[in-house]
N, C-alpha and C positions, 0 to 999 in steps of 0.2 A: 878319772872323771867320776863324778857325785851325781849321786840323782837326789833331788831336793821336790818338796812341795812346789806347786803355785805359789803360794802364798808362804811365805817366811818369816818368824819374826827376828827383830833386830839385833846383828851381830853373830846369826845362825847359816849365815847365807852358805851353801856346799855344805850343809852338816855338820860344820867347824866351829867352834866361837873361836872369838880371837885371844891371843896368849900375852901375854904381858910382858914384853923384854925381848920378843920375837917377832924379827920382821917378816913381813908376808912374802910367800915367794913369787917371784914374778920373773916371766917369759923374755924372747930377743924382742925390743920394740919396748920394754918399757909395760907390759900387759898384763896384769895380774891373775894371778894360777886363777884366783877365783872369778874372775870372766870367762873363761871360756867353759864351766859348770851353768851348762840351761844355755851356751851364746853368750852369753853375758848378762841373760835378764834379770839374776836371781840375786847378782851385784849389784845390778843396778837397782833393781827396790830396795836392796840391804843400805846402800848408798842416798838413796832417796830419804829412808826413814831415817838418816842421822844429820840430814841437811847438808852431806856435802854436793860439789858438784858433779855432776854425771859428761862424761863424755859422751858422743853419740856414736853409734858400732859405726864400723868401717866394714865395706868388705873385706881387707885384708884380714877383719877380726874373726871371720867366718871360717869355720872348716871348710878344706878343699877336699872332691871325692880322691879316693887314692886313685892310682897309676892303671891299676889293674882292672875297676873300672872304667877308665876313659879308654884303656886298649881294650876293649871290648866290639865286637862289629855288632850293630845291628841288622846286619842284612842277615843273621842265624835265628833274629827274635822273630818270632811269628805273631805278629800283633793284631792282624785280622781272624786269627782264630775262631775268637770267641765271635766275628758278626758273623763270618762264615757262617760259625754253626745258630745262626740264627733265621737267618737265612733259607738255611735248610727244612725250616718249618714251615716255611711258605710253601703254597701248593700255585703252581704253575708261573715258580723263578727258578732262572736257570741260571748257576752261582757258577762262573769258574773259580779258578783261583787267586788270582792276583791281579794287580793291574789297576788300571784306567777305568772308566765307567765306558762300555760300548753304546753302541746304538740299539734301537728296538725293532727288533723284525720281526716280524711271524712265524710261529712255529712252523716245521711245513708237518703239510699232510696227506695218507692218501687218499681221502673221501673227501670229495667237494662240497659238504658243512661248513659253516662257519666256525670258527674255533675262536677262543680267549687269546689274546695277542701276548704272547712270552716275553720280559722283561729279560737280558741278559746283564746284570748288574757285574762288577770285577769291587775288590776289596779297595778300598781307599789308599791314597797315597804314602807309600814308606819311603822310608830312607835307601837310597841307591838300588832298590828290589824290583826294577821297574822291568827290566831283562829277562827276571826270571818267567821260568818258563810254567805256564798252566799247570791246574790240576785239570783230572780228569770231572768231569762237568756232569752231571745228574739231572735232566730235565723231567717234567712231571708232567704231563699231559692231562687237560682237564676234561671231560665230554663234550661236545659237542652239545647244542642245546637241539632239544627234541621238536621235528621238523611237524609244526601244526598246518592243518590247512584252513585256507581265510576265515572262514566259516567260525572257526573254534578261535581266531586271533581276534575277531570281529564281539567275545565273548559269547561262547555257545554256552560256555556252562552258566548261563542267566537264561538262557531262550526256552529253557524246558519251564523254566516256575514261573516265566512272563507268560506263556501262552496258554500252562494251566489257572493262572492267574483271572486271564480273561476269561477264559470257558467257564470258571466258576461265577464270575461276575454278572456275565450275560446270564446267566441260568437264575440269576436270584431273582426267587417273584417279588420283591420289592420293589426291583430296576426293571422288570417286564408289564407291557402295557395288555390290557385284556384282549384276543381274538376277535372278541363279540362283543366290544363299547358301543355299537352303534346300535346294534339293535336291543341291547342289555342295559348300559349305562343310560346313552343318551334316547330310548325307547322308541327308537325310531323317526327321532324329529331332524337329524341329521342325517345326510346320504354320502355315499362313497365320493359324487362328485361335487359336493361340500367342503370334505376334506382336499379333494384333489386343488380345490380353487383356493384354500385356505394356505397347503403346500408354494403352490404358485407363486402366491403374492408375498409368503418369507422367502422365499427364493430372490423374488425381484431387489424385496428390501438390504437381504444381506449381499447382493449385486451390487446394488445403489453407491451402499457407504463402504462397498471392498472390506469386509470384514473377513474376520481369518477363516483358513480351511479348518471343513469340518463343522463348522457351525450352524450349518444348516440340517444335516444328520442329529445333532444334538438337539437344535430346538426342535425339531417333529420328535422325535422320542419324549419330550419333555411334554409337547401335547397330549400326542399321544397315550401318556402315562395320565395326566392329568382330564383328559377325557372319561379316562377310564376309569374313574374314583368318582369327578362328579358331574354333576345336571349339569350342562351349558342351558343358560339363558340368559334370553337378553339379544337375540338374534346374530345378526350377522356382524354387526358392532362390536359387540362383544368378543364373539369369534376372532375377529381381527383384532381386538385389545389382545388377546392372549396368546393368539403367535406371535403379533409384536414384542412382546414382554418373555414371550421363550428363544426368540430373535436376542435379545439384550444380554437375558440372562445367562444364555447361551455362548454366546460369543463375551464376554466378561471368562468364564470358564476357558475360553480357549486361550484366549491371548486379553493379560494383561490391561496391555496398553488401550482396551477398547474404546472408552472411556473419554480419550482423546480425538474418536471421531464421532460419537453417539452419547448421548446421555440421557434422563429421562425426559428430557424438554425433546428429544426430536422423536421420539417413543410417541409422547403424545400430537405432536404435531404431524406425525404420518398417520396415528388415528384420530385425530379431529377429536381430543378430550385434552384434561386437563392434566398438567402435570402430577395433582395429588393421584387423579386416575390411573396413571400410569403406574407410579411408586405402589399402589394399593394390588395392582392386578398382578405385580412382580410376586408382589410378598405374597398374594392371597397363593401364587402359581409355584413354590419353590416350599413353603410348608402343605401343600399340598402330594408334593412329592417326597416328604422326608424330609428336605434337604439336602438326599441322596442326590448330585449333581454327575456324578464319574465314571456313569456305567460307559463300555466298549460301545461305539456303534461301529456299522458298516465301515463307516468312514476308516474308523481306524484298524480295523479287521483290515482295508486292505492294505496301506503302507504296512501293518506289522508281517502279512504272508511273502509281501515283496522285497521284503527289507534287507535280504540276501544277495538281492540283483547285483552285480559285478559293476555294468557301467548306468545305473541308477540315474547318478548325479550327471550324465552326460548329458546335452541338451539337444534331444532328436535321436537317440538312442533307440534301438526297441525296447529296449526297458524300461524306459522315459514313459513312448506310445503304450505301452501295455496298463502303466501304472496308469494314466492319462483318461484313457479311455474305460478303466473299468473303474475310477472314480465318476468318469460320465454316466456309466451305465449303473453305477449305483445309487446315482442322485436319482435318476428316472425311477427307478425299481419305489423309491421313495413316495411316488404319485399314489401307486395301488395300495389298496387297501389289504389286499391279500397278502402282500406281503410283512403286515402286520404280525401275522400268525408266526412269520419265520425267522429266523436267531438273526442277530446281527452278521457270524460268522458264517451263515449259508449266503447271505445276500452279497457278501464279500466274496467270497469263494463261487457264486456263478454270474458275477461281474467281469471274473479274472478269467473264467472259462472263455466265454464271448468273446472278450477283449482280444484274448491271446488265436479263439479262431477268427475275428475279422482280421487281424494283422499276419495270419498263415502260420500262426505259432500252434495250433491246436494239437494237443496230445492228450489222450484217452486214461492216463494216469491222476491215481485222486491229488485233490488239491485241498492241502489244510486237513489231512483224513479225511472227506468226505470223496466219495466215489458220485459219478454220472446221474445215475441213478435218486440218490439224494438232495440233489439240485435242482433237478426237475420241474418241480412247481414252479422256482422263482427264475426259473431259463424263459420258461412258458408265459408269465409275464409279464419280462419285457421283453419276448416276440411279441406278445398280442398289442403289447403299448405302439411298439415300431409300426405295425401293422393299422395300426388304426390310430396316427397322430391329432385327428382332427378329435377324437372321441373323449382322451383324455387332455383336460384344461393342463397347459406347464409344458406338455409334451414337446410342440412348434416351438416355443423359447428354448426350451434346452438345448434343442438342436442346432437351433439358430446360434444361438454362443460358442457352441463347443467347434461350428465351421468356421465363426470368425474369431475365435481364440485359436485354433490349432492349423486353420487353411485348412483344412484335409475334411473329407466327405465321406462315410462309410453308408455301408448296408447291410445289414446280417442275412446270412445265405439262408438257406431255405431250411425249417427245423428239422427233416426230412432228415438231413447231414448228422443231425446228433444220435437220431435216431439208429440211423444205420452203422456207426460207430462205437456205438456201446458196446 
């Protein structure tokens, strides 16, 4: 046998040229020595480039493997070897040795964790080696995953920089409305139950047209603030242009889709002006603020303290009532003016106190870090509001909703109780 180039040129085919007066030798069959040098390709191009014709190979023209090859058994070759050992790089498969592909079952265990479900894979199909017997099998055990509680599955590690988030927010004097607007800002021409009848009637409006939670929290702060910067005049009209329009602007901030039920045509058609009026007192009321629109109120101080509650979402839960009720008691706390002076997150936080004592939840443990003690001022008035409904304007309506929205009828016990509790 000859080893030849690819490519040959003519009359070189096997390394040979041909002789002159000498015939080529040739095999049983008729096949020439020089066919079976490359299979016979190396002829056949030599045969090609002199124009004769080419027979086309036959199997017969093929080498056969010898004897001693075909007696060979496979069932000694080990042909899963090499996936075997790749296999083995896997962490938590467990490889026997040969075989079928089995089923998947669980690793067992003796800690009742949850564990990664073990794969028991077998080598692929051989030749007559189906019999044979296992190797010894290597499983890898992966850890169990670390057992959190809801709190931390719920994402606690966001609830430290979401709650410092807030506390810095509420604290900036840019989003905080002045103490003493009333008798500072607006010099005394406005009275506490001014404000209280001005609360009232955004309360009725954002009733009216079912605008989203929270929007009434936001438009008084947005007074509020805007009180506090400048001269109201222009009377009671006025006043009421401009809770309407922290009403709008308000609820546009909370949801969306406001839009859809309010626009500035019904702004001005609940205060008896003109549409220009209305778009005017918007804009004049929102650059008078910054533009700062985002600050935390009450409102949302209390879903964020509650937000933990286990059955929350149930409907009639006590966690349901507790949330329920001290969004009631923080929309009241909203009438006084004194609670002007106090953070968003204290008004939160002794809405939840109350709440949780009329429904017999009361425990003496601070809430949101603030301890008893701290809350004190804004506990005191909304006893004095409860106590004297006829006194503050919004009072009787609130109450009135929150019995025919929930059925239920409370009373706050006597202040005596907190006192003696601290």
């Amino acid at each position: 046998m000859c080893s030849v180039a690819p490519f040959v040129l003519p009359g070189l085919a096997c390394g040979a040229a041909p002789v002159l007066g000498v015939q080529p030798t040739t095999y049983a069959g008729g096949v020439p020595a020089a066919a079976w040098c490359g299979y016979g390709y190396d002829a056949d191009i030599s045969a090609l480039l002199r124009g004769a014709v080419v027979r086309p190979s036959m199997p017969a023209d093929l080498p056969m493997p010898s004897m001693e090859f075909l007696t060979l058994s496979r069932r000694h070759v080990d042909h899963g070897a090499g996936f075997r050992a790749m296999l083995h790089g896997i962490h938590s498969i467990h490889v026997p040795g040969r075989g079928l592909m089995a089923s998947f079952p669980m690793d067992a265990h003796d800690d009742a964790a949850p564990t990664t479900p073990v794969a028991m894979l077998r080598a692929p199909r051989s030749y007559g080696d189906d019999a044979a017997e296992d190797d010894a099998a290597v499983t890898i055990k992966t850890p169990p995953p670390e057992k959190r509680p809801q709190q931390e599955q719920c994402g606690s590690e966001y609830d430290a920089s979401i709650d410092a988030t807030f506390r810095v927010m509420e604290k900036d004097p840019a989003e905080r409305p002045s103490p003493d607007y009333l008798s500072d800002t607006q010099a005394g021409d406005m009275m506490m139950i001014d404000r209280a009848t001005l609360i009232e009637k955004m309360h009725q409006f954002t009733r009216y047209y079912d605008l989203a939670p929270g929007t009434l929290h936001r438009a008084v702060s947005y007074v509020d603030r805007f009180l506090s910067a400048r001269k109201m005049n222009g009377g009671g009209r006025q006043l009421l242009l401009l809770g309407a329009a922290a009403v709008f602007a308000a609820a546009k901030y909370e949801d969306r889709k406001t839009t859809q039920r309010i626009n500035a045509d019904t702004v001005a058609a609940y205060v008896r002006c003109t549409r220009r009026e209305a778009l005017d007192a918007e804009r004049e009321l929102v650059a008078a603020l910054g533009y700062r629109l985002s600050g935390p109120t009450a409102y949302t101080f209390v879903d964020h303290f509650l937000r933990h509650a286990q059955d929350q979402e149930e409907e009639g839960s006590a966690a349901a009532l507790v949330r329920a009720l001290a969004h009631h008691l923080a929309d009241m706390a909203l009438l006084d003016y004194r609670c002007v002076a106090l953070l968003p997150s204290a008004a939160a936080a002794s809405a939840i106190v109350l709440a949780r004592l009329v429904l017999g939840y009361y425990s003496t443990a601070p809430v949101a870090g603030y301890a008893l003690e701290d809350l004190s001022e804004c506990m005191e008035a909304i006893y004095g509001m409860h106590e004297n409904l006829q006194a503050w304007p919004g009072c009787d309506q609130m109450m009135e909703e929150w019995e025919l929205t929930t059925r239920l009828r409370y009373s706050l016990p006597h202040y005596s109780v907190l006192t003696r509790r601290k």
